[in-house]
N, C-alpha and C positions, 0 to 999 in steps of 0.2 A: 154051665156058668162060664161065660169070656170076662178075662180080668180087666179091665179097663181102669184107664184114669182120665181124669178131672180134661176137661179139653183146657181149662184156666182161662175162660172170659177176661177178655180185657178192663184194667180198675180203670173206675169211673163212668164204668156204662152204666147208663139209667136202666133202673131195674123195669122191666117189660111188664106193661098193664097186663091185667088175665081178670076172669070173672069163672070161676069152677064152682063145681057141688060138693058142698060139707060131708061126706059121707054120713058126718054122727047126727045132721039136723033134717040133712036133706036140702037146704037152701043155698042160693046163689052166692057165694061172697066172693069180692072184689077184694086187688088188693090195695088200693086207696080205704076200704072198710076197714082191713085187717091190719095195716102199716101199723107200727111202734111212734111215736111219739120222739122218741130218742133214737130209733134207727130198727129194722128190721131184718131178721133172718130166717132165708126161705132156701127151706132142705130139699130135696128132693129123694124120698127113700120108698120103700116098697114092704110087703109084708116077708118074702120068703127068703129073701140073700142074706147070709149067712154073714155078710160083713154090717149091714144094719143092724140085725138081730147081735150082735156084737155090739153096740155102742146104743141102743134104742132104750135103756133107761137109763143111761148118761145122759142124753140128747135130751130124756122128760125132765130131769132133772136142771141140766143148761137152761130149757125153756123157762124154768120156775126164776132159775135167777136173776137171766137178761127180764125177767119180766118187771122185779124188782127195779130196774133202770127204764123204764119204759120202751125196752126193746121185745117188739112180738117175736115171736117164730107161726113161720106156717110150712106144716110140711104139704107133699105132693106124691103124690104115686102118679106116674106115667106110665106103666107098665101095658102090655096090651093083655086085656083081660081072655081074649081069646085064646094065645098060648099061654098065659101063667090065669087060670080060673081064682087062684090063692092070692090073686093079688087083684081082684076086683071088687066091687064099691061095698059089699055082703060083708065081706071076708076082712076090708078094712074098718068098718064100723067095729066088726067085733075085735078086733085087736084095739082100735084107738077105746072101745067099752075099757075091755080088759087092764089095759097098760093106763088107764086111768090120764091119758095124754091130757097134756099142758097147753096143747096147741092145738087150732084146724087142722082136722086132715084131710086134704082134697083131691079131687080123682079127674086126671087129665084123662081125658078118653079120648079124645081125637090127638093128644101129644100135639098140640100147637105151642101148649108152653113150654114145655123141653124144648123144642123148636127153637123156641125165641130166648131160652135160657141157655140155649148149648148144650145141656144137661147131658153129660153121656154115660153117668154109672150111679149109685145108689152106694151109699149117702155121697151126696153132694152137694156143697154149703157152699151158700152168696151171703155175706153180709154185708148190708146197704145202709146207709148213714141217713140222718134228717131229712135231706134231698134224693134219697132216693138214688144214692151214685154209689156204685162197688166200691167198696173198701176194701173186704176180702173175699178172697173163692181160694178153695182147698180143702185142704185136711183137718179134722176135729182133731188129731194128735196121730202120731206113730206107732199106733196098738193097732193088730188086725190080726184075726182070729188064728190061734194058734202060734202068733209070736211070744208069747210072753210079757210082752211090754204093756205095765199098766192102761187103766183109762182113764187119764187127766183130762182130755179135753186144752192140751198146751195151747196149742197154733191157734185152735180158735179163738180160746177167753184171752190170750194175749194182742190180738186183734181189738176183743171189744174192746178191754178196756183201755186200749189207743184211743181207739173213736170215742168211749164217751171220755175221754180227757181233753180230747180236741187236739189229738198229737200224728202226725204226721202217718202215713202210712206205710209200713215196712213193705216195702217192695220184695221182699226174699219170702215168698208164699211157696208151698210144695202141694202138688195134686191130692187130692183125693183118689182112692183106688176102692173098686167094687164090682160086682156084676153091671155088668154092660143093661141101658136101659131095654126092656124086650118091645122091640118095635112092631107095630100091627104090618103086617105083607105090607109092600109097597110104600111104605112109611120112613122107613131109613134114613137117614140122613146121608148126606155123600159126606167123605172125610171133613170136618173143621175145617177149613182154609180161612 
C-alpha cells in the first residue's frame, strides 16, 4: 500500500461524462442516468484498502441520506483487476451483495474515468451540484484507521448541506488520503500537473 492523497481537482470542473458496468446488474449506466436531482456524489473506492473498509458503512449510510435530498452517490472501483484480483467486477458484486450498498457500484476497467477524474487514491470524494460543477473533492472527515478519531463524515456533510442551501462554497477543502489507485502496467498517470 503507497499512502496517497487526493490530487484536489479543481471546483467548478464539470464532472466527466463515463458510461461503466454496474457490477450488481451487469448493465451500462451513464452518469446523466445516475445524477441526483439536487446534486451528485461520485466516490471512488475499492474492495481491499484498509482506509475504505474503514469508512464504507459510514459512506452506505451518507448514501441513504444525501439520497433523502435528492443527491445520488455512485461509487467506482478503478483498481486493475489484474494485480489486485479482490478488487475485480466478482469480488465487487459480492461486497456491494453483502454491504447491502445504497449506491451503483461501477467497475472502471480501462481507468479512463480515474483518468478524467484525477482519482489518485481510494476513497476519494467529488461532490457535484445541480449542474454538474465541483463543489467539493476531499476528505469524508479526519478518521483513518487507527487514529482514533470518530467517523462523522464532517467535511463532507458540511459541504452538502452548503450546496443544498445555495450557500457559497468553502474554499478551505483538505485531501482525501488512501491507497494509491493500482494502475494496469502502462497505465500510470504522470504526476497531476
Amino acid at each position: 500500500m503507497s499512502l496517497t492523497e487526493s490530487y484536489m481537482l479543481p471546483l467548478k470542473t464539470k464532472a466527466p461524462e463515463f458510461s461503466l458496468s454496474n457490477v450488481v446488474s451487469g448493465q451500462m449506466e451513464s452518469l446523466n442516468q445516475l445524477k441526483g436531482k439536487s446534486g451528485t456524489l461520485v466516490v471512488f473506492i475499492c474492495n481491499h484498502c484498509p482506509y475504505v473498509i474503514h469508512l464504507i458503512d459510514a459512506l452506505n449510510e451518507t448514501a441513504k441520506e444525501f439520497f433523502k435530498k435528492d443527491v445520488n452517490t455512485i461509487a467506482i472501483s478503478s483498481n486493475s483487476r489484474i494485480s489486485h484480483p479482490q478488487d475485480g467486477p466478482g469480488k465487487m458484486k459480492s461486497l456491494a451483495i453483502e454491504k447491502k450498498f445504497a449506491f451503483p457500484y461501477l467497475y472502471d476497467e480501462t481507468q479512463e474515468v480515474a483518468h478524467a477524474f484525477r482519482a489518485a487514491c481510494t476513497p476519494d470524494f467529488y461532490l457535484f451540484d445541480t449542474d454538474l460543477s465541483l463543489f467539493y473533492r476531499g476528505r469524508y472527515d479526519d478518521s483513518r484507521p487507527g487514529n482514533d478519531n470518530p467517523i462523522t463524515g464532517k467535511d463532507l456533510y458540511t459541504a452538502f448541506h452548503s450546496m443544498i442551501k445555495g450557500e457559497q462554497v468553502n474554499k478551505i477543502q483538505y485531501p482525501s488520503m488512501g491507497c494509491n489507485i493500482k494502475w494496469n502496467q502502462g497505465n500510470s498517470p504522470e504526476e497531476w500537473s
